[in-house]
mmCIF file of the C-alpha atoms, coordinates in Angstrom:
data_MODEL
# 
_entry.id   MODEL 
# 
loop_
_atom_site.group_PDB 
_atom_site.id 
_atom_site.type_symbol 
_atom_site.label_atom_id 
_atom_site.label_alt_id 
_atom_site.label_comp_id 
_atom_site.label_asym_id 
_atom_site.label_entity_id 
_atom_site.label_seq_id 
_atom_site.pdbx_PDB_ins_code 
_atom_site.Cartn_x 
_atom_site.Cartn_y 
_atom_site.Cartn_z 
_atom_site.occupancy 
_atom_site.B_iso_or_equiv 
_atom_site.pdbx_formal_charge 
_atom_site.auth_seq_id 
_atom_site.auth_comp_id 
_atom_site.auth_asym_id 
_atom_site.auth_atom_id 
_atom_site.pdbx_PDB_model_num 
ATOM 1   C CA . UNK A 1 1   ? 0.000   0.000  0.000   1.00 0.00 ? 1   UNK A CA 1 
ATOM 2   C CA . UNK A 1 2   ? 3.137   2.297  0.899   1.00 0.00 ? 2   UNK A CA 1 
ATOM 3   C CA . UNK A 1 3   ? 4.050   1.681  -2.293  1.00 0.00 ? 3   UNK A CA 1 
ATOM 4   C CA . UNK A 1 4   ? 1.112   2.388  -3.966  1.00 0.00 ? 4   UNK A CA 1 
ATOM 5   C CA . UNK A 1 5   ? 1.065   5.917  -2.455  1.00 0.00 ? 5   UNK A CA 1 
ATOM 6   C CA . UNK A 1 6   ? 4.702   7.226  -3.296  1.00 0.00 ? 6   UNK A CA 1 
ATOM 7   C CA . UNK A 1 7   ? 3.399   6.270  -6.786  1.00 0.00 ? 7   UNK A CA 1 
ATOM 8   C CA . UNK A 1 8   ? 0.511   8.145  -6.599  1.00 0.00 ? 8   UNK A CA 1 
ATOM 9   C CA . UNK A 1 9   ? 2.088   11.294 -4.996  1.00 0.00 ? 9   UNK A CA 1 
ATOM 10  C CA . UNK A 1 10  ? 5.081   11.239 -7.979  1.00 0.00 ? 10  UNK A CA 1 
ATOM 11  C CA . UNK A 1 11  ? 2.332   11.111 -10.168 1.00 0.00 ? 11  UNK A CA 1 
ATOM 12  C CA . UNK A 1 12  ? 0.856   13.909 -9.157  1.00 0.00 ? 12  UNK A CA 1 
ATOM 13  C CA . UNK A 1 13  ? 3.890   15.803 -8.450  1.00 0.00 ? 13  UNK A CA 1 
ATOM 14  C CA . UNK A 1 14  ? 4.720   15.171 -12.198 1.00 0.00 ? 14  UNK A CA 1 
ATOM 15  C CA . UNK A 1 15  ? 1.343   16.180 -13.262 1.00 0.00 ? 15  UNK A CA 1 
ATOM 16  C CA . UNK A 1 16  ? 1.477   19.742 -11.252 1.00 0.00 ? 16  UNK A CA 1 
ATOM 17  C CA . UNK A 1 17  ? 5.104   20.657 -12.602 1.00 0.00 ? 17  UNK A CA 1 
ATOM 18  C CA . UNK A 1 18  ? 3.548   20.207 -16.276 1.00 0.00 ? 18  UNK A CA 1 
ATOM 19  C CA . UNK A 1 19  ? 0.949   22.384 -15.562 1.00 0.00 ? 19  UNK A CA 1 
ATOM 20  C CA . UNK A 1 20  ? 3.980   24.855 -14.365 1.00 0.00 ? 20  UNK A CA 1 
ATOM 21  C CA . UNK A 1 21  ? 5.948   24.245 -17.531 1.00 0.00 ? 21  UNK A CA 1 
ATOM 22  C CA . UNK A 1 22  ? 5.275   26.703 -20.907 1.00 0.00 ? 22  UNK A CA 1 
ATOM 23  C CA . UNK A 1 23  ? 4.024   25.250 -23.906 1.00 0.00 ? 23  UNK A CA 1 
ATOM 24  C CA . UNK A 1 24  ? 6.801   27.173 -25.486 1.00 0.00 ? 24  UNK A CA 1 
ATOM 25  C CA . UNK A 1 25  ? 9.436   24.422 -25.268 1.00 0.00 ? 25  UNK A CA 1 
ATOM 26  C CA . UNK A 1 26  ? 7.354   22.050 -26.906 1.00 0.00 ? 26  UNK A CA 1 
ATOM 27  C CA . UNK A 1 27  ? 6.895   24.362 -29.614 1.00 0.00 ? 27  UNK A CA 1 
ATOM 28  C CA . UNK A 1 28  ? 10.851  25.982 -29.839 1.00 0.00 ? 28  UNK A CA 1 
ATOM 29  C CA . UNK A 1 29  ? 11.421  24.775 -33.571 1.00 0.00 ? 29  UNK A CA 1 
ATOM 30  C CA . UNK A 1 30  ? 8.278   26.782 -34.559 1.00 0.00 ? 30  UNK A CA 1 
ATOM 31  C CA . UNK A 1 31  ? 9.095   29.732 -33.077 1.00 0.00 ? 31  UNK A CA 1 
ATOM 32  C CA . UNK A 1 32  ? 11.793  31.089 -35.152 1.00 0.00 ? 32  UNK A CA 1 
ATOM 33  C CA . UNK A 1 33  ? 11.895  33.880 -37.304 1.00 0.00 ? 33  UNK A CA 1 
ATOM 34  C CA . UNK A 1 34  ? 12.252  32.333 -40.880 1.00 0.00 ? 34  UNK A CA 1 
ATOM 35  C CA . UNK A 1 35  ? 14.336  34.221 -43.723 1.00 0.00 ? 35  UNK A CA 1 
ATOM 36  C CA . UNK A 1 36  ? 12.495  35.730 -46.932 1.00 0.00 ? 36  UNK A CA 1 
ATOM 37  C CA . UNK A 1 37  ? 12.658  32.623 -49.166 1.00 0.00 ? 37  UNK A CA 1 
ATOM 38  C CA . UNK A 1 38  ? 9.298   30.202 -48.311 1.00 0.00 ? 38  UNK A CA 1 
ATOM 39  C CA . UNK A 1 39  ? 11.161  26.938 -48.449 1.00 0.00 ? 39  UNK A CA 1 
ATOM 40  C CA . UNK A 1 40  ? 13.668  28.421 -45.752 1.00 0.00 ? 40  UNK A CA 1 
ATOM 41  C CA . UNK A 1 41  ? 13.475  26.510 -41.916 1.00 0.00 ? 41  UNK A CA 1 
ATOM 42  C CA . UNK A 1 42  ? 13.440  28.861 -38.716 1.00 0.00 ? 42  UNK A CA 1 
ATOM 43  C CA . UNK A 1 43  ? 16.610  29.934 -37.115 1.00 0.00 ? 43  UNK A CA 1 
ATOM 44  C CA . UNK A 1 44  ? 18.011  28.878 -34.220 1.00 0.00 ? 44  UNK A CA 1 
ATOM 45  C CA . UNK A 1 45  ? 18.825  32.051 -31.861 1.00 0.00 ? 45  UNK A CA 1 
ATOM 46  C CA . UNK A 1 46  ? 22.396  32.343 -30.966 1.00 0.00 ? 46  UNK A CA 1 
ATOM 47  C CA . UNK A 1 47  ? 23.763  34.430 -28.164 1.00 0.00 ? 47  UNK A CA 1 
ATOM 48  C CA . UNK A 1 48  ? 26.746  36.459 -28.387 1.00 0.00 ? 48  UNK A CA 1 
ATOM 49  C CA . UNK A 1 49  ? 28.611  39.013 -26.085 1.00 0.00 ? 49  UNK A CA 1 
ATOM 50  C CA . UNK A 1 50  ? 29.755  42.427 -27.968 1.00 0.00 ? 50  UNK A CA 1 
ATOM 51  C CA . UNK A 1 51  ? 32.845  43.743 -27.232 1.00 0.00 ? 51  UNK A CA 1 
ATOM 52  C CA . UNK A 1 52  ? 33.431  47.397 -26.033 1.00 0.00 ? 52  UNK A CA 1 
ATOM 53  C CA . UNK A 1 53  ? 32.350  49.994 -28.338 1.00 0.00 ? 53  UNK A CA 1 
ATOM 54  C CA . UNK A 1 54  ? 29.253  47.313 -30.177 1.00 0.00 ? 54  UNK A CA 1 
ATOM 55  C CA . UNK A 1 55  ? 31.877  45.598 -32.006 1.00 0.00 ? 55  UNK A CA 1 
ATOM 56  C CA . UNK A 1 56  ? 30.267  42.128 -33.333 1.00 0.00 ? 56  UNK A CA 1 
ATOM 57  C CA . UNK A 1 57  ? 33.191  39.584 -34.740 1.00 0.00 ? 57  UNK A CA 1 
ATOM 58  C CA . UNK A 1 58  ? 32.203  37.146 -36.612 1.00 0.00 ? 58  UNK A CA 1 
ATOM 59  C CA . UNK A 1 59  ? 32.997  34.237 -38.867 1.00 0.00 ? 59  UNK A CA 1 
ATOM 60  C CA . UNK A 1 60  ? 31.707  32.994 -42.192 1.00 0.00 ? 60  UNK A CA 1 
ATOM 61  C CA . UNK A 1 61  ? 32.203  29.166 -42.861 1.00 0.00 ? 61  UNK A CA 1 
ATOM 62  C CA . UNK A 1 62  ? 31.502  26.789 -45.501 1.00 0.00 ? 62  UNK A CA 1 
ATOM 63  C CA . UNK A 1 63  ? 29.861  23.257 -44.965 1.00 0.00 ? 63  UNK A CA 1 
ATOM 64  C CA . UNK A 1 64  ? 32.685  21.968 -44.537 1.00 0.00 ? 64  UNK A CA 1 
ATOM 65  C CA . UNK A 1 65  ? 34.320  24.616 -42.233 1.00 0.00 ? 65  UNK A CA 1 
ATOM 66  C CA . UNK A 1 66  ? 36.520  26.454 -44.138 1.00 0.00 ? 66  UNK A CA 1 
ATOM 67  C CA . UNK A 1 67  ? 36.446  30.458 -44.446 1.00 0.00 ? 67  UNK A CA 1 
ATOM 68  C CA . UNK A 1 68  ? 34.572  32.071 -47.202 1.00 0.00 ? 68  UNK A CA 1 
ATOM 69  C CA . UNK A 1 69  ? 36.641  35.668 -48.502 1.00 0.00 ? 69  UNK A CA 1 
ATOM 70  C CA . UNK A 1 70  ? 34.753  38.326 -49.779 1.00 0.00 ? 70  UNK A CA 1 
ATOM 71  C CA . UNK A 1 71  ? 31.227  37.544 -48.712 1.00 0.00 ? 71  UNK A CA 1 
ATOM 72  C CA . UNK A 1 72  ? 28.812  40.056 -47.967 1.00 0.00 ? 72  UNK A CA 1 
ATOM 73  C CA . UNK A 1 73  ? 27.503  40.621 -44.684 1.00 0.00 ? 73  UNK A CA 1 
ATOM 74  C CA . UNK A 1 74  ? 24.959  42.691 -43.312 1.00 0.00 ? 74  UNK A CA 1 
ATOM 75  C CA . UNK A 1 75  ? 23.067  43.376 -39.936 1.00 0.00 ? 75  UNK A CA 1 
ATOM 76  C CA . UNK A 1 76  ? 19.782  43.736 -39.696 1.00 0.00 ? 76  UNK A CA 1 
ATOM 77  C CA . UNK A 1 77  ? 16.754  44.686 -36.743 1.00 0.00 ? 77  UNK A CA 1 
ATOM 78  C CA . UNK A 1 78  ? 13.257  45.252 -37.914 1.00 0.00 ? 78  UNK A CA 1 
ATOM 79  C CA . UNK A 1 79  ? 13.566  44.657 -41.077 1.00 0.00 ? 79  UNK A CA 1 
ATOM 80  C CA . UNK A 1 80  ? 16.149  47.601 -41.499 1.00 0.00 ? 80  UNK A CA 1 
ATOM 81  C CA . UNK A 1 81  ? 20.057  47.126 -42.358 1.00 0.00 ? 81  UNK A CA 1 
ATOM 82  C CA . UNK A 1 82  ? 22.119  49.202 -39.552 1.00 0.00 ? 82  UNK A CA 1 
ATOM 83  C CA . UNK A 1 83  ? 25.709  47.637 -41.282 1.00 0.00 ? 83  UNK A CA 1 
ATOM 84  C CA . UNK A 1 84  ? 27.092  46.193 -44.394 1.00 0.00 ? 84  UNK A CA 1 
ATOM 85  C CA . UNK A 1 85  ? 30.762  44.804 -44.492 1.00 0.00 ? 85  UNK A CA 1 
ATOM 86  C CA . UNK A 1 86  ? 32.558  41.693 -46.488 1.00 0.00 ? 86  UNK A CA 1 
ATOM 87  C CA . UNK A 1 87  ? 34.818  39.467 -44.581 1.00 0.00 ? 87  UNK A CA 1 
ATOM 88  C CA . UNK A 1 88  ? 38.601  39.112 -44.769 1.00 0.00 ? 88  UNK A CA 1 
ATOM 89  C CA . UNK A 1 89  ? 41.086  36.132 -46.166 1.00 0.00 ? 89  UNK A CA 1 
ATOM 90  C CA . UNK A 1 90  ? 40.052  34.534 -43.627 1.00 0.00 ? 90  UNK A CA 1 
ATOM 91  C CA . UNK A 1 91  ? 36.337  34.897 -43.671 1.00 0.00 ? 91  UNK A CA 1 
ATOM 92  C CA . UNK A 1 92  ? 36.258  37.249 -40.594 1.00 0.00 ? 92  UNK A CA 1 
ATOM 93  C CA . UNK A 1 93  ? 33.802  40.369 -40.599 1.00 0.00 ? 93  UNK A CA 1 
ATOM 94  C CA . UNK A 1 94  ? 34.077  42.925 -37.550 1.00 0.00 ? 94  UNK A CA 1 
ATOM 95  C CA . UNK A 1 95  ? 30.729  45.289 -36.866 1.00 0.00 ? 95  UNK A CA 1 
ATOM 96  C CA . UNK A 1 96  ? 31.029  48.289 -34.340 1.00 0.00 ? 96  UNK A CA 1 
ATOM 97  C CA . UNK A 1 97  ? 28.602  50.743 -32.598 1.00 0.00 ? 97  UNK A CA 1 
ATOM 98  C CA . UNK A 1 98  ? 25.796  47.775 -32.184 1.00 0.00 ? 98  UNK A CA 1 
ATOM 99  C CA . UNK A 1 99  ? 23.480  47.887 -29.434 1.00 0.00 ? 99  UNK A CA 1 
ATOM 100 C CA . UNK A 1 100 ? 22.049  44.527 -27.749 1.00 0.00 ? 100 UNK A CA 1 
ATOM 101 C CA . UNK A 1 101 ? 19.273  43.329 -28.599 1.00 0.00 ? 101 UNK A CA 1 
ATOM 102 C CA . UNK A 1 102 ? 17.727  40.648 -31.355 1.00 0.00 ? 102 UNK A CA 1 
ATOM 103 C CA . UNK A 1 103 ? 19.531  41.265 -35.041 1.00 0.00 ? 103 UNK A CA 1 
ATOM 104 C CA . UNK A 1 104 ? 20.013  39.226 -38.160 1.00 0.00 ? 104 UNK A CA 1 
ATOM 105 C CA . UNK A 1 105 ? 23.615  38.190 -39.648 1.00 0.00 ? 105 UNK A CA 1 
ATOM 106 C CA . UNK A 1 106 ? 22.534  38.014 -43.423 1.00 0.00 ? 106 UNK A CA 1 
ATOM 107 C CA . UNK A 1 107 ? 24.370  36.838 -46.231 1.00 0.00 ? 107 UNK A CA 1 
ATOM 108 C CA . UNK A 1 108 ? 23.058  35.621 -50.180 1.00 0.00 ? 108 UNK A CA 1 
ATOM 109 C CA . UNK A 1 109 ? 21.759  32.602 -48.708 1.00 0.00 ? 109 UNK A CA 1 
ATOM 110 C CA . UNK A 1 110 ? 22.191  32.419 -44.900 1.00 0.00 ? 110 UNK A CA 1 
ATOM 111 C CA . UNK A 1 111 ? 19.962  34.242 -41.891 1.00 0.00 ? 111 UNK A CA 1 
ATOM 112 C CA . UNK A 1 112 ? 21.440  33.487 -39.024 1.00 0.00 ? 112 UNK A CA 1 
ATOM 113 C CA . UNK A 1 113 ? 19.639  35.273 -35.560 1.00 0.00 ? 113 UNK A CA 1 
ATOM 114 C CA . UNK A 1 114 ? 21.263  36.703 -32.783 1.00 0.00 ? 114 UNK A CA 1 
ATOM 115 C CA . UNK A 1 115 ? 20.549  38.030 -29.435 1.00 0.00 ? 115 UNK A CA 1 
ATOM 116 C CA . UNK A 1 116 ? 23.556  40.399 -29.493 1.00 0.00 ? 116 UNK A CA 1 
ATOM 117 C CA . UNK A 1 117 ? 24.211  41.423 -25.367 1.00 0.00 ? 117 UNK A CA 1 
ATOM 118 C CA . UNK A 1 118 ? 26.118  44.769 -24.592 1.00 0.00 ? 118 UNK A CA 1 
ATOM 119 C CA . UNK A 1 119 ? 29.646  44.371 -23.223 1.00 0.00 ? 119 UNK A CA 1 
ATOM 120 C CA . UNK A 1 120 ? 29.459  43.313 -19.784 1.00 0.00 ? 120 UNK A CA 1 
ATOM 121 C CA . UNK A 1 121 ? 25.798  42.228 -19.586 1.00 0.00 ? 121 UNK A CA 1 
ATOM 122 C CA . UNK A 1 122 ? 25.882  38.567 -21.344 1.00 0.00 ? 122 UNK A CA 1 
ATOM 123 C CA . UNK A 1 123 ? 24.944  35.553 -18.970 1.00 0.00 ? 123 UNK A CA 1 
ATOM 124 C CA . UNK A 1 124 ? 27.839  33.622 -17.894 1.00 0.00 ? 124 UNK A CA 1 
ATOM 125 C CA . UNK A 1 125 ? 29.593  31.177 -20.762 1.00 0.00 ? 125 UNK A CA 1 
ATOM 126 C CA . UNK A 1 126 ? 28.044  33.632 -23.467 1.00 0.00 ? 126 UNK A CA 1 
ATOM 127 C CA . UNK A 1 127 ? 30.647  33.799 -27.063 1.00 0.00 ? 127 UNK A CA 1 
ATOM 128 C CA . UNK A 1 128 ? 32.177  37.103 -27.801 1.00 0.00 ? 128 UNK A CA 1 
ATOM 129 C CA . UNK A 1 129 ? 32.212  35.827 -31.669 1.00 0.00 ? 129 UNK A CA 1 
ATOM 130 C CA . UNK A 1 130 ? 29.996  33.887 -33.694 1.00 0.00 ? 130 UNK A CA 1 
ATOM 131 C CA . UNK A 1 131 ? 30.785  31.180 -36.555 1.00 0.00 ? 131 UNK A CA 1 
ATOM 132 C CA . UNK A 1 132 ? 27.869  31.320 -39.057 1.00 0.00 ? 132 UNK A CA 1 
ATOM 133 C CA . UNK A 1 133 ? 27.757  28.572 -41.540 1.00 0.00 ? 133 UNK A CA 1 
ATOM 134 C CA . UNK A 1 134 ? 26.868  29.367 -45.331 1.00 0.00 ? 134 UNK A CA 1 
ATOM 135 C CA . UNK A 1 135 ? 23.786  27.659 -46.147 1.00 0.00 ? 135 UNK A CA 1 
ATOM 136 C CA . UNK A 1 136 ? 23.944  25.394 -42.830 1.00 0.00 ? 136 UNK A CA 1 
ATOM 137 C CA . UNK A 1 137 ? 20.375  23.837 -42.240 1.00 0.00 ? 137 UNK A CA 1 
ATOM 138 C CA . UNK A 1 138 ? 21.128  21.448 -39.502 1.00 0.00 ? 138 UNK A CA 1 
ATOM 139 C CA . UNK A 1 139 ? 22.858  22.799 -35.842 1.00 0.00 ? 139 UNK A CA 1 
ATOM 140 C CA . UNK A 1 140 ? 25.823  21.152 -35.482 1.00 0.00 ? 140 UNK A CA 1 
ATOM 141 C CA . UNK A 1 141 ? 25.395  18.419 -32.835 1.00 0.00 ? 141 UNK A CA 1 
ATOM 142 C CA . UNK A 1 142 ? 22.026  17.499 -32.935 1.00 0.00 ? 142 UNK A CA 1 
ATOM 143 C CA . UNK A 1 143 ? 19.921  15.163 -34.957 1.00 0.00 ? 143 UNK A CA 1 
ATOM 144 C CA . UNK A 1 144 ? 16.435  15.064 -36.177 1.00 0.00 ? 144 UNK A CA 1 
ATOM 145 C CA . UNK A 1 145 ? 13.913  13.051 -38.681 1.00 0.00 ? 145 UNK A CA 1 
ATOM 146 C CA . UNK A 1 146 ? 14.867  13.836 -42.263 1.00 0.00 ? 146 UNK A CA 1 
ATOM 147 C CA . UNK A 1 147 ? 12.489  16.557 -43.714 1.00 0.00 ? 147 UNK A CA 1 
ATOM 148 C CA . UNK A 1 148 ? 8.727   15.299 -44.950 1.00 0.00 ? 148 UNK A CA 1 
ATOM 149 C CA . UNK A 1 149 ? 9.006   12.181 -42.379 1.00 0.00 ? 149 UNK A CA 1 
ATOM 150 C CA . UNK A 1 150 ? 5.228   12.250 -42.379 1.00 0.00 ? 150 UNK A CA 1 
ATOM 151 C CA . UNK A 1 151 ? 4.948   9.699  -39.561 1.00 0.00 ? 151 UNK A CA 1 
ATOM 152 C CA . UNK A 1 152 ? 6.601   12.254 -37.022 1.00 0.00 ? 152 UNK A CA 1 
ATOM 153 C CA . UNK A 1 153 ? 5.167   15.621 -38.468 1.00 0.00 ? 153 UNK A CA 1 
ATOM 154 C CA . UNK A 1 154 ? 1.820   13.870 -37.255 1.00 0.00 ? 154 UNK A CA 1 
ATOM 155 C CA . UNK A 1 155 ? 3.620   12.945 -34.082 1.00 0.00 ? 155 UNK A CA 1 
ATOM 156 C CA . UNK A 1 156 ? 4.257   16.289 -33.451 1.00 0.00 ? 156 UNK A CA 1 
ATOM 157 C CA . UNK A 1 157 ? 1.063   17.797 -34.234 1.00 0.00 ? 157 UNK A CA 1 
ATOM 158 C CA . UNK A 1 158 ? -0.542  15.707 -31.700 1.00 0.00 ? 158 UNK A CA 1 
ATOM 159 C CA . UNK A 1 159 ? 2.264   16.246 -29.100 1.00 0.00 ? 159 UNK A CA 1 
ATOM 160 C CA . UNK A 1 160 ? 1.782   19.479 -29.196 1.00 0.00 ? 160 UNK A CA 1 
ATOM 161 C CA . UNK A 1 161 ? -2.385  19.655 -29.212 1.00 0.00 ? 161 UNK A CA 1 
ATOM 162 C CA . UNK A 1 162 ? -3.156  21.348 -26.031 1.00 0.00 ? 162 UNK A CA 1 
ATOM 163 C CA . UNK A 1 163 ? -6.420  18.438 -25.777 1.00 0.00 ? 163 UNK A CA 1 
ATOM 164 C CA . UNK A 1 164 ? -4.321  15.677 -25.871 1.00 0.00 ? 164 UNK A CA 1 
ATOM 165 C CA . UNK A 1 165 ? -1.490  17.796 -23.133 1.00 0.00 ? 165 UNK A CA 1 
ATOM 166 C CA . UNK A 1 166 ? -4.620  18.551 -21.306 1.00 0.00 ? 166 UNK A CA 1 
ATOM 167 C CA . UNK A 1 167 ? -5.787  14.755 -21.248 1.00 0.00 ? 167 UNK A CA 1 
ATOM 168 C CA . UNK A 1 168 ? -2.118  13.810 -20.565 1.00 0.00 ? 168 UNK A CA 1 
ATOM 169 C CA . UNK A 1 169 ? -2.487  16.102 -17.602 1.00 0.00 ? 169 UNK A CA 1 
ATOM 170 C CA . UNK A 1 170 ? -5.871  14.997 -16.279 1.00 0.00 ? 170 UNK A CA 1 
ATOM 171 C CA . UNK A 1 171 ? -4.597  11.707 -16.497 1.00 0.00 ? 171 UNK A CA 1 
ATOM 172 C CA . UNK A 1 172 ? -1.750  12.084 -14.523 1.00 0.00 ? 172 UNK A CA 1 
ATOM 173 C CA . UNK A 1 173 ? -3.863  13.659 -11.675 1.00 0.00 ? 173 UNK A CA 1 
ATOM 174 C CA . UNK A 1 174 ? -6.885  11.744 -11.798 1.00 0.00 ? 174 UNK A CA 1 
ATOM 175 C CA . UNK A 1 175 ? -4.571  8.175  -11.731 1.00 0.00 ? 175 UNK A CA 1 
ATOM 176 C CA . UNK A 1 176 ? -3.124  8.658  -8.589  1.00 0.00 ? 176 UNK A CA 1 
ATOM 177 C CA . UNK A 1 177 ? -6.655  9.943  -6.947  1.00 0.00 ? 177 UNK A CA 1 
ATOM 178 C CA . UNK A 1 178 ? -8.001  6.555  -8.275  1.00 0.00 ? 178 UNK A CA 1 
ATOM 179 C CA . UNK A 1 179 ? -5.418  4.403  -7.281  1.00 0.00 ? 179 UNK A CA 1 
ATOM 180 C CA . UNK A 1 180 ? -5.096  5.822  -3.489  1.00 0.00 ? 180 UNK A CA 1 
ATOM 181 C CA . UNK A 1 181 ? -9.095  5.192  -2.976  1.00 0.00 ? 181 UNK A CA 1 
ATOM 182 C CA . UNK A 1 182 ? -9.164  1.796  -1.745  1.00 0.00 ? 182 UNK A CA 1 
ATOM 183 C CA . UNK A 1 183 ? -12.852 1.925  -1.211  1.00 0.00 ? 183 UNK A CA 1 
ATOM 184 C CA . UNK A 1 184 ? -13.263 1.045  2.261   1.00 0.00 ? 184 UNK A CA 1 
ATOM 185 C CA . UNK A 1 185 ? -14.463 3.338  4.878   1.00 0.00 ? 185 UNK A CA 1 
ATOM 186 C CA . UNK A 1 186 ? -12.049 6.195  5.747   1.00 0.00 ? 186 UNK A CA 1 
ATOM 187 C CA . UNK A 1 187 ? -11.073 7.154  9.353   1.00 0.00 ? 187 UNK A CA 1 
# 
């Protein structure tokens, strides 16, 4: 019966930290700002720390990691360019006089999205330089279904219905309540 009850109470402790948890995580893919073209996928938001004065440093790579001369760069908020620049031999580009804030490293075919921080204000661990990759559409590191895998595109249209959470939830609270009634008369 002991038993019985611990069960019960994780249950329900699981069920009310759900209820405390945003939707938004289940939903981070689809949250991204996507670039112009319609067949582009949402970027991933990168952090980076500017150095003193708003100077942004930053990389351009190919696939495969090597530096790309001569490609235009620009910087963008709101839909407005505040800087244009082309990066060096070695595929380095250098921005100054940037506030923080949310802005767009934009090349011919990349958008990549940063939260840019002011000098001094980044959390702890934050880059003071960012590598983007030319024409990258998977984050190094991670792994996911190949595109049009219908099979999990349903998966996560139900995962992410708020009457099947809500059910989930309901569940979770309404199992333990069951199981801890034993039926006999209580004291």
């Amino acid at each position: 019966m002991v038993g019985l009850r611990t069960w019960g109470r994780w249950l329900a402790g699981m069920a009310v930290a759900g209820l405390c948890l945003p939707l938004a995580p289940a939903k981070a893919q689809e949250t991204g700002r996507s670039v112009a073209s319609s067949s582009a996928r949402p970027a991933l938001v990168r952090d980076v720390e500017l150095a003193y004065g708003g100077l942004l440093v930053g990389r351009m790579l190919d696939a495969s990691g090597r530096p790309l001369a001569g490609t235009a760069v620009s910087i963008r908020t709101d839909g407005q360019t505040l800087a244009s620049t082309r990066t060096d031999a070695e595929g380095v580009f250098a921005v100054a006089k940037l506030r923080g804030g949310v802005h767009e490293i934009a090349t011919d075919d990349t958008v990549q999205i940063c939260r840019l921080w002011a000098n001094g204000t980044a959390p702890p661990r934050t880059p003071q330089s960012i590598d983007v990759v030319s024409g990258e559409e998977v984050v190094r590191g991670q792994w996911g279904p190949p595109p049009g895998n219908r099979l999990i595109q349903k998966a996560k249209v139900w995962a992410t219905n708020p009457l099947v959470i809500g059910g989930v939830v309901a569940a979770a609270v309404a199992l333990p309540i069951a199981l801890n009634d034993n039926g006999g008369p209580h004291s």
